[in-house]
N, C-alpha and C positions, 0 to 999 in steps of 0.2 A: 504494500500500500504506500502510496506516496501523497503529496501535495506542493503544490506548487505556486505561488503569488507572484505575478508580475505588476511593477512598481507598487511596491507594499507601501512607501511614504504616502501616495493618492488613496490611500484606501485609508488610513491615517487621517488625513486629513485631504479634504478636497481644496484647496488651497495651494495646494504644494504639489510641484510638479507638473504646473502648467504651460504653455509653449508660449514665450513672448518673442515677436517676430516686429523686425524695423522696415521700412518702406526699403524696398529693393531697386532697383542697386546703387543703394544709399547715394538717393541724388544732394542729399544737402551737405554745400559743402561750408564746413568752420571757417574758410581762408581765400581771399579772393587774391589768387597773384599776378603780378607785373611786372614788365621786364625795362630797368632803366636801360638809357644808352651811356649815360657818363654814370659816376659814382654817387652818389647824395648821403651825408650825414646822418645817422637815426634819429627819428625823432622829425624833420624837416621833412615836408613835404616837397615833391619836386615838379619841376615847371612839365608844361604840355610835352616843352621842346626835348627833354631827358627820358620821357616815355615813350619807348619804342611804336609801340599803337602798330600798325601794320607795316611798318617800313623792313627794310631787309638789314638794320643793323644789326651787330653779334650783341648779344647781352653782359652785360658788365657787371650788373648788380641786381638781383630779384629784389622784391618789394613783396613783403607779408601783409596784406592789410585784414585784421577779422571782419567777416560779414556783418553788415547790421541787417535789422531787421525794418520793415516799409516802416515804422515808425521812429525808426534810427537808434531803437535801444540795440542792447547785448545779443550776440545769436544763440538763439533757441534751439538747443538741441530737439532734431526731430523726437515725437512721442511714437512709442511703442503699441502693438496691441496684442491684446492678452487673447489667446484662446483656450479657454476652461474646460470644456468639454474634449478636446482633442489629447486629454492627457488620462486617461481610464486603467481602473486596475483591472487583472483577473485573474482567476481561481479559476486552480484545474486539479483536481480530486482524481486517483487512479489504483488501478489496481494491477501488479503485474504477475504474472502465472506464465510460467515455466514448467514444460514437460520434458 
């Protein structure tokens, strides 16, 4: 005779062991970057003429700037979504006989 539980935590408690999944493929990005033509200071922002923008100059110096958000605050990390019911336990009860 045997038994057997698969994910015993969800049978425990239904809370636990549930699938949380992010927007694929994770389009939001933390960091908007730029590619200067001369060097610029940190901290200083740099003129039109130092941002490469579409011209064919080599890149001297990247630019890290964080995303804002339409209202110009902090970026918001995307929100997750939970799915609760895709995380189920089960019980399987057996008996094995050998001849």
């Amino acid at each position: 005779m045997f038994g057997d539980i698969e994910n015993f935590t969800n049978l425990i408690s239904k809370k636990w062991g549930q699938i949380r999944e992010y927007a694929f493929p994770y389009t939001a990005s933390p960091v908007q970057v730029s590619c200067l033509t001369t060097a610029v200071a940190t901290g200083t922002r740099p003129t039109t003429a130092q941002t490469a923008g579409t011209s064919s100059a080599p890149c001297v110096q990247y630019r890290y700037v964080p995303n804002q958000t339409a209202s110009g605050g902090s970026f918001v990390a995307p929100s997750d979504t939970i799915y609760p019911r895709q995380s189920l336990y089960a019980i399987r009860v057996g008996v094995r006989v050998s001849f």
